[in-house]
C-alpha positions in Angstrom: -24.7 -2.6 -13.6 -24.5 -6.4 -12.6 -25.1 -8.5 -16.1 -27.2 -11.4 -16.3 -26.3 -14.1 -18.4 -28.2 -15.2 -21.6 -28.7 -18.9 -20.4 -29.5 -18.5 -17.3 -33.0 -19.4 -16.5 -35.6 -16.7 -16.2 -36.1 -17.3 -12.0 -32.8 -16.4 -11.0 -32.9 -13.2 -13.2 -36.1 -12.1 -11.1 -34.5 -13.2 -8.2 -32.1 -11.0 -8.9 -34.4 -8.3 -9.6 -36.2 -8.8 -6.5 -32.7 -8.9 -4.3 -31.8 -5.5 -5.5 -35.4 -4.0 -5.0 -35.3 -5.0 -1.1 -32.1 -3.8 -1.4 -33.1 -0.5 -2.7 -36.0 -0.2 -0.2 -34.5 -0.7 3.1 -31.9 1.7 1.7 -34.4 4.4 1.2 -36.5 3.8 4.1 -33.2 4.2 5.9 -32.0 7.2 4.2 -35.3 8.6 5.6 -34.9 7.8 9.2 -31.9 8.9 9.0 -32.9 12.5 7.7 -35.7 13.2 10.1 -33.2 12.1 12.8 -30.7 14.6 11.9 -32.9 17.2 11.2 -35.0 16.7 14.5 -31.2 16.5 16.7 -30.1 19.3 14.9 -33.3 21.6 15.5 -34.1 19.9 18.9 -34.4 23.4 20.7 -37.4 24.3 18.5 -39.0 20.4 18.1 -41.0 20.1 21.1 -44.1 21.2 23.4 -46.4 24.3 22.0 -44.1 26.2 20.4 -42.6 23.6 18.1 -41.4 24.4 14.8 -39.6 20.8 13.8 -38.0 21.2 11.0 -37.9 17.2 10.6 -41.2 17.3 9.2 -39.7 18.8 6.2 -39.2 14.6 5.1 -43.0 13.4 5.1 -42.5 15.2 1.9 -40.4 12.1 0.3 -43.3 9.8 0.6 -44.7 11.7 -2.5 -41.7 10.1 -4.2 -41.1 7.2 -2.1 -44.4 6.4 -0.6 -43.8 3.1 2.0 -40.2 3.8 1.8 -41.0 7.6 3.3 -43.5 6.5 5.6 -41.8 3.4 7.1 -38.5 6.0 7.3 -40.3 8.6 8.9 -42.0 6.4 11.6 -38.5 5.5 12.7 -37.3 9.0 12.1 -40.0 9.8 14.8 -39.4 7.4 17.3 -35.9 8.3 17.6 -36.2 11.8 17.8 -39.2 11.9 20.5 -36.3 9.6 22.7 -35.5 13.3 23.6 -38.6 15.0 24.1 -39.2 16.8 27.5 -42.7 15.2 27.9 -41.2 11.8 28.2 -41.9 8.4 27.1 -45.4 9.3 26.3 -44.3 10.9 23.5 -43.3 7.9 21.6 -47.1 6.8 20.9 -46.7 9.7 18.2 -44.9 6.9 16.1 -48.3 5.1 15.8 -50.5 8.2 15.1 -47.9 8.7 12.4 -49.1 6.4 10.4 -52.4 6.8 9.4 -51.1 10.4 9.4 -48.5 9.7 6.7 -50.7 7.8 4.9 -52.9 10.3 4.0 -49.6 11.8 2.0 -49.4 8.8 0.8 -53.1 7.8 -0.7 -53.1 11.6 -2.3 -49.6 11.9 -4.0 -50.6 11.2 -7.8 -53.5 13.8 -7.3 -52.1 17.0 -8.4 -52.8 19.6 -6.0 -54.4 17.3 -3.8 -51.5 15.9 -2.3 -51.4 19.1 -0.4 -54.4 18.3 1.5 -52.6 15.0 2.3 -50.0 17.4 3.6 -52.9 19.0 5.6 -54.7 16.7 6.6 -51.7 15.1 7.5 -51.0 18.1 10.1 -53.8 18.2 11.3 -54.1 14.3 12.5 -50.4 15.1 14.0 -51.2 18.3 16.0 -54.5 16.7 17.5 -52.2 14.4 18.6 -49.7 16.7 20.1 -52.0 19.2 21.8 -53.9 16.2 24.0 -50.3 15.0 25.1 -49.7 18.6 25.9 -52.8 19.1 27.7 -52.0 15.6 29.8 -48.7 16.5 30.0 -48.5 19.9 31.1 -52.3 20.4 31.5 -51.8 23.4 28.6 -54.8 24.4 26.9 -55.7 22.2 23.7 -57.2 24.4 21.7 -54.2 27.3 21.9 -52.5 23.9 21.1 -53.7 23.3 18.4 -53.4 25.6 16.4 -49.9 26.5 17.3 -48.9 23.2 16.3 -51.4 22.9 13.2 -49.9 26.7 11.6 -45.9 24.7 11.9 -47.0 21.1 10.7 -49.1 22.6 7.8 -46.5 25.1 6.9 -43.4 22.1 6.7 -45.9 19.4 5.5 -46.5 21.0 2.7 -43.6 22.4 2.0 -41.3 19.1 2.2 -44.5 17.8 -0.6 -43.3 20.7 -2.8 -39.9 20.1 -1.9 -39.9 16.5 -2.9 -42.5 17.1 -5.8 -39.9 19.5 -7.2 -36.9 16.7 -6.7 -39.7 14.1 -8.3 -40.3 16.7 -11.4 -36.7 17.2 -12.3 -35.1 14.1 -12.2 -38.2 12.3 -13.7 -39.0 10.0 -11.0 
């Protein structure tokens, strides 16, 4: 740990503060990115179309402990990842739906149980999403879509927020 000295006037210590805070940030928000990115390479055979099981979603759990961080980390996560995806380019719109999707994670984390209905509601922003991309896409039925997206994105959703939540518990974050 750096140490400040005792003279030193009380704006560079903040400054300080504040340096190692952005610091921190960008280093989480990366950290993110970088897990949904791995995760969604590793598992790419089973990430896409109606099917998809993508195991990436696991880290929308981390914006219960690291709420911007998560969500600014994910939304990068996401756009790297769908650089591969079999529908095309298209497919990188799901960065911006992401958003308002994560934030719902995001405005419910302090609630208790409720932040598994952020994980749900969540999932079910994200797989209306992906079922009228599939329909335009590939002309597949949304409804059938739907739901075969929803029973995946609910399942991961909320268990990365009781993944995370654990992680939070035990090292009194």
């Amino acid at each position: 740990m750096e140490s400040v000295n005792i003279g030193e006037p009380q704006e560079t210590k903040f400054e300080k503060l504040k340096e190692r805070n952005i610091s921190l940030q960008v280093s989480l928000t990366a950290i993110t990115a970088a897990l949904y990115i791995v995760f969604g390479y590793t598992f790419q055979p089973i990430s896409f179309l109606g099917l998809q099981f993508r195991v990436a979603e696991l880290i929308v759990g981390i914006c219960v402990l690291f709420p911007y961080e998560g969500l600014i980390g994910n939304v990068i996560g996401v756009f790297f990842v769908n650089l591969s995806s079999p529908i095309g380019l298209i497919d990188l719109i799901s960065c911006i739906v992401n958003i308002p999707a994560l934030y719902c994670i995001v405005f419910l984390r302090d609630k208790k149980f409720l932040k598994y209905l952020g994980g749900v509601m969540y999932a079910i922003i994200i797989s209306i999403y992906v079922a009228i991309v599939l329909n335009f896409a590939f002309g597949l039925p949304i409804w059938l879509m739907f739901v075969q997206v929803l029973i995946s994105e609910i399942i991961l959703a909320t268990l990365g927020i009781l993944l995370f939540d654990i992680v939070r518990i035990r090292v009194n974050l």
